[in-house]
N, C-alpha and C positions, 0 to 999 in steps of 0.2 A: 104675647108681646114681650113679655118680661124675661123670657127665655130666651127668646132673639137678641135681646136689648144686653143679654148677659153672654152670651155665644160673640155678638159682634164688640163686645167690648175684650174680651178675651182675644181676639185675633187681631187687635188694634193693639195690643200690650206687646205680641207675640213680633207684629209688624215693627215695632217702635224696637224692639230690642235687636230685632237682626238690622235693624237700620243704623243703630249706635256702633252695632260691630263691626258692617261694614266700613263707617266712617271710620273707624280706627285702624281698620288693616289700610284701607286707603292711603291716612295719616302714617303709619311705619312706612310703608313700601315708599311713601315721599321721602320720609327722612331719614329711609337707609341713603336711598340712590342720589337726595339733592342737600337732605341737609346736614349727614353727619359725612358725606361723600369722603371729603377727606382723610377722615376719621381708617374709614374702614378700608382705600386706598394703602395706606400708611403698613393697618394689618395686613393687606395680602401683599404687599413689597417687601414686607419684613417676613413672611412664610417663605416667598419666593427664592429673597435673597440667601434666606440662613439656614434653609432646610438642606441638608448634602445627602445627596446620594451615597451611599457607602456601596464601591463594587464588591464583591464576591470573588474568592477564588474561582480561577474556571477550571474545572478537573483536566486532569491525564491523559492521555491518548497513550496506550500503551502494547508492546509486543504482547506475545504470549506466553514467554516468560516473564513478564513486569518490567523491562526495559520500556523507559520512556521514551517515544517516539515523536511528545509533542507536551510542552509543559507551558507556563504560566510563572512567568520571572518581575518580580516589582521592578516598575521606573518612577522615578518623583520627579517633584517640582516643586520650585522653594518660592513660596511667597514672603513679603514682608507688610506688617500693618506697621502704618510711618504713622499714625494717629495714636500709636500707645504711647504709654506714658515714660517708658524705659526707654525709646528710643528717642525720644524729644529730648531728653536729660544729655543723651552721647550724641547726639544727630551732627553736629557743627564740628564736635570734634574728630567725629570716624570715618563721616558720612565718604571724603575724598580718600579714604584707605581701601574701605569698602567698593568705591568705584575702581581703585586700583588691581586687588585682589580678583571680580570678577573679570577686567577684562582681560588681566592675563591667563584667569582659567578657561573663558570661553573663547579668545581672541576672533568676536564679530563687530568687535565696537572698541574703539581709542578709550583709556582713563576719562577723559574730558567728555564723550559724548555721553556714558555711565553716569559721570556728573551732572549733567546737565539733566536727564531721565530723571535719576533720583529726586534733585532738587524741585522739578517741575510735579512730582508723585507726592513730593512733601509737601510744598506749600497748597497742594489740593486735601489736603488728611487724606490720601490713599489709604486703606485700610485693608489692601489685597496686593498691592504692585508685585506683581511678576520680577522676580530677579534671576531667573535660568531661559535661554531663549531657547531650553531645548531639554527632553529627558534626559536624568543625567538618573544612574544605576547608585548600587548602595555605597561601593567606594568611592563615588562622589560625594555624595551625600555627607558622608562624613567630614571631605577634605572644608567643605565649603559651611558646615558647622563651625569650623575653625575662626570664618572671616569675620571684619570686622564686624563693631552691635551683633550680629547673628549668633556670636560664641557667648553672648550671655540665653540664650537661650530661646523656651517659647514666647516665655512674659517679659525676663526683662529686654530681650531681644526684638521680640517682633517677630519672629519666622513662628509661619505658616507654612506647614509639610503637607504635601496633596501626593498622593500614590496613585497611579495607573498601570497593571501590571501589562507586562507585553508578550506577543506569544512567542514560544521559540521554538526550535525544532533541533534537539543536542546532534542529531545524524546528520546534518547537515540535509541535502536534497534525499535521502532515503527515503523512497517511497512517497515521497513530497505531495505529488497532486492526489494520490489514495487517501494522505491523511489530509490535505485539505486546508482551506485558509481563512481566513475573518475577515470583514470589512466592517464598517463604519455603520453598519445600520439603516434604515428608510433615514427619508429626508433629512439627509446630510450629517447623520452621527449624532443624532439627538437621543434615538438610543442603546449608544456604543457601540461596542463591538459582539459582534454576532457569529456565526458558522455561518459560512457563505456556499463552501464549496466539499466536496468530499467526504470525511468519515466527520469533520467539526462542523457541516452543515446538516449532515443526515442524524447527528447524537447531538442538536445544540440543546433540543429539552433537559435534558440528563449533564452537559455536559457546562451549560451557563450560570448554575445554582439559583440563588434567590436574593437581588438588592437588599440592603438594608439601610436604615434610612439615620440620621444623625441630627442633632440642630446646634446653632450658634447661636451661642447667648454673650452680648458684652456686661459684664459681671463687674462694678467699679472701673472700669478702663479695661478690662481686661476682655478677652474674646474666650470663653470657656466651651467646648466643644460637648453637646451630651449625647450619647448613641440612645434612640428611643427603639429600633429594631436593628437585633444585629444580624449579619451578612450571614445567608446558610452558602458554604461552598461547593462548586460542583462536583459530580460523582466523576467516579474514573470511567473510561470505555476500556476494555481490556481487547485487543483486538486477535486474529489469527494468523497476524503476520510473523515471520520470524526473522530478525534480525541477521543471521550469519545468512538464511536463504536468501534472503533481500538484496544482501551482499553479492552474493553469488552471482543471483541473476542481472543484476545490476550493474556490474562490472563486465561479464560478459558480451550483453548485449553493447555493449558502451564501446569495447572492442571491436567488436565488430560493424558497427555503425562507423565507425574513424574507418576502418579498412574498405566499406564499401561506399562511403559518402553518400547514406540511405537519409528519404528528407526524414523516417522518425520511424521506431520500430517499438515493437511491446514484447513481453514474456510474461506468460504468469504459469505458475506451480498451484497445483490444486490437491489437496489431500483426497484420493479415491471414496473414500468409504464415507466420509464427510461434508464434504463439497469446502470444506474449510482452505482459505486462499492461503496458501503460506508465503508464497512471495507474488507480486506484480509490478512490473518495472515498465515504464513510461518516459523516454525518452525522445526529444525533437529536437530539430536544428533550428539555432538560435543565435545569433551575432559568433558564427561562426563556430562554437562549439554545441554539445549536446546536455539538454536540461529535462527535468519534468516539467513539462510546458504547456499538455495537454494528457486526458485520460486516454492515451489509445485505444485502451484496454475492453471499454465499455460504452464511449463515449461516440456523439454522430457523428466526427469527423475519423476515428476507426470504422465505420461500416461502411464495409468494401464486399462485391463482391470473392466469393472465398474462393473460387478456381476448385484445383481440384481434390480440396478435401473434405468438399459436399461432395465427390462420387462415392466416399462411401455410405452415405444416405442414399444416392439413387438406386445404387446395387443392394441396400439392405428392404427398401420397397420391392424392387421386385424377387427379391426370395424368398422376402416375408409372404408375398402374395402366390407364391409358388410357380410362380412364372420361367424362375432359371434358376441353374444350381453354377456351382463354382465349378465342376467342371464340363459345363457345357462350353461349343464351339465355336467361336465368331471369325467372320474374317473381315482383317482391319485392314486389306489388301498393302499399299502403299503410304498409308498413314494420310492419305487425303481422300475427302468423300464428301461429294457433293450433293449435299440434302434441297430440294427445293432449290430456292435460289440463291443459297448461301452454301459456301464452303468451307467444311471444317478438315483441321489441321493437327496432324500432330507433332510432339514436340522435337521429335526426331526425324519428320516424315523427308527433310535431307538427303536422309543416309539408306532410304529406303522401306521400311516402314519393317512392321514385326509378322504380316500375314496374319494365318490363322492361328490363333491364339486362344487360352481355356476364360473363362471369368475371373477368375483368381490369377492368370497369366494378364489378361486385360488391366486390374486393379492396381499390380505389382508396376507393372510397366507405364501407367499412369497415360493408358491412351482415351483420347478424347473421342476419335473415329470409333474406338471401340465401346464405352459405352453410351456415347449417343445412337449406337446402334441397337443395343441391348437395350434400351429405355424404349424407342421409338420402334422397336417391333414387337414390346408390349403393349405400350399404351398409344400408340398413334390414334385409336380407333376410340380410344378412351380416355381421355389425359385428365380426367376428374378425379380420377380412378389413383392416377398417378401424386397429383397434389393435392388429395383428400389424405393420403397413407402419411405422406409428408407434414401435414399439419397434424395428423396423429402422435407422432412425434414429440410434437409442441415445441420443434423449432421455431413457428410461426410469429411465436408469443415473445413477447420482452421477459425477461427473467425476473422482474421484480425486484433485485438489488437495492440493496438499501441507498446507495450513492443515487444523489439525482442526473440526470443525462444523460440515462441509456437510451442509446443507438436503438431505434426501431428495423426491428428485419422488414425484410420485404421479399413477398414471396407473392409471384401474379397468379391467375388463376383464369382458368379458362372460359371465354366471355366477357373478360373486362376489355377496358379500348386498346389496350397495350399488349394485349395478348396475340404474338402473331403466329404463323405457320409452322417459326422455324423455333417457337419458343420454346418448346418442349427437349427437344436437342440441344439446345444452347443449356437449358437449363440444368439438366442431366449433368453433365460434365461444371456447373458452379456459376455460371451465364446468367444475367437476368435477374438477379437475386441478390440480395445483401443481408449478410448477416454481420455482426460483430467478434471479433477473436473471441469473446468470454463468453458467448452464444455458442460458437463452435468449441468449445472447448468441453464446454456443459454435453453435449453430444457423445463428442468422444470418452468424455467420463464416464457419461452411462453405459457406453460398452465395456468399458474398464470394470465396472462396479455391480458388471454378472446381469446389466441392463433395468436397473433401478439408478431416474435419473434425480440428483440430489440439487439442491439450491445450492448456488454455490453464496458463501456468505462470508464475511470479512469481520464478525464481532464474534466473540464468546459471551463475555461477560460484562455486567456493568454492575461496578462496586461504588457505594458510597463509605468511605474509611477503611476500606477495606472488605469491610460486609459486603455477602451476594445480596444485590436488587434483583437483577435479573438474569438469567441462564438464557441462552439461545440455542436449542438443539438443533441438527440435520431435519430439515424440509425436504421431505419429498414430491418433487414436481410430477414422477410417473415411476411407479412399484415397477413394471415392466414395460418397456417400449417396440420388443420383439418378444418373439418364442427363445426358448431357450439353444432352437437347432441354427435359425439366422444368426442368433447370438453367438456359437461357437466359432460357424465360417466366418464371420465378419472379426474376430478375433485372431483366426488363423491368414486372413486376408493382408492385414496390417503385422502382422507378427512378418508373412511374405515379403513385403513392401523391402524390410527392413534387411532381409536376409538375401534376398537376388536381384531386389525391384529396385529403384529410385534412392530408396533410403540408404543401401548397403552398405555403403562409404560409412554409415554412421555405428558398423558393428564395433563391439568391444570384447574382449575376452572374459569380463565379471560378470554380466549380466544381460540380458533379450531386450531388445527394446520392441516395441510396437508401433508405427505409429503412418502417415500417410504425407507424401509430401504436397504442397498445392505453389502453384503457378500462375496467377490469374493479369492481364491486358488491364489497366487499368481505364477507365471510361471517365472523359471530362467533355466538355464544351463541344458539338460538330462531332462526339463517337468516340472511340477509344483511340489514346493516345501513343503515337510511336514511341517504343523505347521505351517506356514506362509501366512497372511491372510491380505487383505485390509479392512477393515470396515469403513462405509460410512452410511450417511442418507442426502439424500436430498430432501425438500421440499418449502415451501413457510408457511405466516402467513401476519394478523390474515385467517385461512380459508373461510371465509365468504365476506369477504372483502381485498384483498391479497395488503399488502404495501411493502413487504423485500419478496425475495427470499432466501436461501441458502443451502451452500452445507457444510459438516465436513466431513473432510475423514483420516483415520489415516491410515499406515503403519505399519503393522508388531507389532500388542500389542500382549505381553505375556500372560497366560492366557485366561479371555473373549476376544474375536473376531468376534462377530456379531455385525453389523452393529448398531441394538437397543442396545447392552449394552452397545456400545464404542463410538461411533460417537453421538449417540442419545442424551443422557444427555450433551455434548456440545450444542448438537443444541436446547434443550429446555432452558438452562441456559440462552445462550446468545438471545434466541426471547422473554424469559421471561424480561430481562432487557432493551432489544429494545422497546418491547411494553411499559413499565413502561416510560422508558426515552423519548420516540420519539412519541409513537402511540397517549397516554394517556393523553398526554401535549395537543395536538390538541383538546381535547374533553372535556376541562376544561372549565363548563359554569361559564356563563359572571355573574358578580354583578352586585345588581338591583339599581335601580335606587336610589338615596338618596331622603328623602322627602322636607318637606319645612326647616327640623331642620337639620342639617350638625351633625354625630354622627361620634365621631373616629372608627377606625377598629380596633375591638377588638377581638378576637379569646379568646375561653375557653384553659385553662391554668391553671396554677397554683392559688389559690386563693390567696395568699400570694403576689405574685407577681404581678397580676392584680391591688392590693388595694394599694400597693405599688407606681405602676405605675400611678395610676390614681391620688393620693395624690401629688405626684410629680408634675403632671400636671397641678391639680387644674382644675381635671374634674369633676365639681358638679352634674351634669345631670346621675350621675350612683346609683343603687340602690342595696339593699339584701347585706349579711353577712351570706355566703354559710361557713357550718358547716364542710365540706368534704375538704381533701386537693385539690382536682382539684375542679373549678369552671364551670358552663357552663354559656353557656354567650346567652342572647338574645335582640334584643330590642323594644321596649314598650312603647308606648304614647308620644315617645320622648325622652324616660331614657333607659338609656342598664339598663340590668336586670340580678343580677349575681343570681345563685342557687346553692343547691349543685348536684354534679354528682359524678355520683359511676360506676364506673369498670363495667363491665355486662362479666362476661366467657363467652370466645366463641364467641363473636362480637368483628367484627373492630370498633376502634373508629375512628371517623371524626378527623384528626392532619393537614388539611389543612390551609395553611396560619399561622400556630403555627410558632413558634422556634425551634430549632431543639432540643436544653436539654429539653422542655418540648413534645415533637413528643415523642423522645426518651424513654422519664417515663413513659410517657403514653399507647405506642405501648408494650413497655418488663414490665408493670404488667398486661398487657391484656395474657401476654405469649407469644407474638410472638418474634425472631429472627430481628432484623435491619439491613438493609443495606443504606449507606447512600451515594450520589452524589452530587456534588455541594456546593454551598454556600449560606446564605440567610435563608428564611424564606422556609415551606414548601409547593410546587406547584401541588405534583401529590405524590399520595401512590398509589403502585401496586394492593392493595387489598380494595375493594371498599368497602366505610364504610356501618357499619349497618348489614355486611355478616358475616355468620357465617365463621369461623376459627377456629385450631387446635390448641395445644399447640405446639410449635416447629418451628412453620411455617415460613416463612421467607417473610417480609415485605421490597419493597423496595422506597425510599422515595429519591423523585429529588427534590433539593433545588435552588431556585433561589435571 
């Protein structure tokens, strides 16, 4: 009993003490929430009110050279606390100065209505009033330091400086929808600004930094600001675009969109070996002119049926598969051919069509009759066979680009409900299928790039201060997509196109081009729509030696609508000026060696100016009194050696390392046309000296 009597008195202690506890937490949790309520109300309005967010720098958006193509520029806003002690003292006497000075700086409000603001701010103790009805930049900033009470300052003044920086983009629309835009954040801009769209929505972890956070404290009247964490700012993205290519293709295409009043067209330049995008231009029609308005590039409103530069996907299945070679036999009779109960057409079947023709005569010539016939007397009996090879490829697939919004392909397959009779021939020739420009483009690269097909990708690097964070190398999507023998023909095929076929208006006397034209009906509402046409070329260059890939595709031009008269002179413009700029530089041989005599570098030029120049110097080691206004220049025993030189029609002359006013004289009385890049002396001319030339021709010259 005694045991018991000591057990139960023990758990009665034990009872009695968690019961005092309880009454006590009971007791707080009443007098946080009912009896000191106010109390702790008080605290969190005073955390809320005075705790500030401090933004972050937002990093760089940058070419590939380090040229910014998207920065972060401060804007303010000027408050006034009317509750301090230094503006009560002046308040009566400025207060109508100060309403004066703003509303001639902002002119949205009368002196009087300014007046009436302030004075209704003051007799409230405002201790925040807003006095800017808008960002004003840092030479604002300053002017408005000036105005009245404000020019004595933080304290004895009253002004409150708040900073929001803003984004900008120094290129103006360059590349605009690639790099991308900011919005306001989820519900309603609570938290800021964010990457919304393009390369500042796909890099905003990297590219938003890290808040930091500040508090206000009023210190005897005064309002003293303390930073408790400060703002980490954000990293750079270094991108693979380049600036002068961007250029290029941008203006080009921009041309030609005014000439055909196409509703929006795209170009993109692709480094071969890389997949590295070095330029993508995206252009639409917009209140009458042309903007980056939309991604064509990549984006579902570009995925279009491609026409016909998925036939050379359909021809490289069936070679791969051993079914036909390039120069087997078809007859495309009259360029019309009625498959089941559809008729297909070709693009010249007009004029009478091309008969029997080789596969590589088929491809060249860009007939529809001809390879839906070469598909569907291989695969009719088998068409699994046919769009199994095809998804081998990995056309089928989204690219995985870092941008959000890629255009899903679409490719049917035999036994779905949309699969019909005639699908397999329609399809053959670019029918039934959608892909995206930078999908096809990925394709043709891979044949470019010896049939290893690469990711194409639009970053390199991401620095913080400069420091590597992170490296992005070449992604490969497929080491090999064919054998190395499909590989050659289909190489030789497109190199054809450009030499007899479709393309050949696009030859030039510097370099091969490669590449396939496409033509595709475009399909809306009720079936495809009269008169309205996609036009496209896409290839690679130089052909021999493949550096850039690319694709031009335009939408809907009035009048011409083949792919060679619309798309094509885009794309030989801008590989014309690639090569000039990019290829040509690389191949600049080296100068020889000096002898035992050190001689200045002298380039043929003007005579006048040379003898000039060289008097100036008190260059004695020079010889001749060249009778001709330009001089040539050589040197000799030790002595440069000036003669005269005369113009020759018809030949380029040598303007390397010249000046540009003398390049310039010299190239437009040879007859040729200038274009000119850069700054400096001159490093690389398109047209290789010593070669015969036209009148008219167009010369283009990169200065460094």
């Amino acid at each position: 009993m005694g045991i018991r009597r000591s057990v139960i008195s023990r758990l009665a202690i034990v009872y009695f003490v968690l019961l005092l506890f309880g009454i006590v937490v009971v007791f707080k949790m009443i007098s946080v929430q009912q009896i000191k309520n106010d109390r702790w109300e008080q605290i969190a309005k005073n955390l809320s009110e005075n705790t500030v967010i401090v933004e972050p720098n937002r990093g760089n958006i940058c070419a590939d050279d380090g040229s910014v193509l998207a920065t972060s520029v401060p804007g303010y806003y000027v408050r006034i606390d009317l509750a301090a002690e230094g503006v009560k003292r002046v308040y009566a006497e400025e207060s109508d100065s100060l309403a004066f000075y703003l509303s001639g700086f902002f002119g949205d409000a009368s002196r009087k209505e300014y007046n009436r603001r302030l004075n209704e701010a003051y007799r409230s103790g405002n201790r925040g009033f807003m006095l800017t009805p808008r960002k004003i930049d840092y030479a604002e900033l300053q002017e408005i330091k000036k105005f009245p009470i404000l020019r004595r300052g933080r304290f004895g003044g009253g002004m409150i400086i708040e900073q929001e920086n803003k984004r900008i983009t120094p290129l103006g629309i360059l590349a605009y929808r690639t790099i991308g835009g900011l919005n306001k954040g989820a519900y309603g801009g609570v938290h800021g600004n964010i990457g919304y769209t393009g390369l500042e929505g796909a890099y905003e972890q990297y590219l938003k930094g890290e808040n930091g956070i500040s508090y206000k404290q009023n210190l005897s009247g005064r309002w003293v600001t303390r930073t408790e964490i400060d703002p980490r700012d954000g990293m750079d993205v270094i991108t693979t675009l380049n600036v002068k290519l961007q250029d290029i293709a941008e203006s080009a295409l921009y041309r030609q969109l005014k000439e055909t009043n196409s509703d929006w067209a795209t170009a993109i330049l692709m480094e071969v070996e890389t997949g590295e995008i070095k330029a993508v231009a995206n252009l639409g029609l917009e209140n009458g002119d042309y903007y980056e308005n939309y991604n064509y590039a990549l984006g579902h409103a570009g995925c279009y049926e491609p026409g016909s530069t998925f036939k050379l996907i359909s021809l490289m299945v069936a070679m791969e598969d051993g079914l036909v070679d390039t120069s087997d036999v078809f007859d495309t009779g009259s360029g019309v051919w009625k498959y089941k109960d559809r008729t297909i057409y070709d693009s010249d079947w007009r004029y009478g069509g091309h008969g029997k023709m080789t596969v590589k005569q088929i491809f060249e010539k860009s007939s529809n009759v001809g390879v839906a016939k070469i598909i569907t007397s291989c695969y009719e009996n088998n068409p699994k066979k046919y769009v199994d090879r095809v998804y081998n490829f990995g056309v089928n697939k989204p690219l995985g680009i870092e941008l959000k919004g890629e255009g899903q392909p679409l490719f049917k397959y035999p036994g779905d409900k949309d699969w019909w009779g005639t699908t397999l021939a329609w399809m053959s020739y670019g029918y039934e299928t959608k892909m995206t420009p930078l999908q096809i483009l990925a394709f043709y690269n891979a044949v470019a790039n010896n049939g290893k097909m690469v990711k194409p990708r639009l970053v390199k690097e991401i620095r913080d201060n400069g420091a590597l964070v992170k490296e992005f190398t070449p992604e490969i999507l497929n080491p090999m997509i064919v054998s190395k023998e499909t590989l050659g023909k289909a190489q030789k095929m497109l190199e054809g196109v450009c030499e007899t076929g479709t393309g050949r208006s696009l030859q030039n006397p510097y370099f091969k081009l490669a590449g396939k034209t496409g033509t595709a009906q475009i399909a809306g509402v009720g079936g495809y729509q009269k008169g309205m046409y996609l036009a496209s070329f896409a290839g690679y260059f130089p052909a021999d030696n493949p550096k850039y890939s690319m694709i031009v595709t335009f939408n809907n031009p009035k009048g011409a609508y083949y792919g060679g008269s619309v798309a094509g002179p885009v794309f030989k413009e801008i590989a014309e000026k690639v090569y000039a700029s990019q290829i040509l530089m690389e191949n600049i041989p080296d100068e020889e060696p000096g002898g035992a005599i050190k001689l200045p570098d002298v380039k043929k030029g003007k005579s006048e100016h040379i003898l000039r120049v060289a008097e100036e110097l008190e260059i004695e080691n020079i010889k001749g009194a060249p009778q001709t206004e330009l001089a040539s220049v050589k040197t000799e025993g030790g002595h440069i050696v000036l003669a005269d030189d005369n113009i020759t029609p018809g030949i380029v002359p040598d303007v390397r390392g010249m000046g540009v006013s003398d390049a310039i004289f010299l190239l437009e009385n040879a007859g040729l046309n200038v274009k000119v890049s850069g700054v400096g002396k001159v490093k690389v001319q398109s047209l290789n000296p010593g070669t015969k030339c036209r009148v008219g021709q167009t010369v283009y010259l990169t200065l460094s």
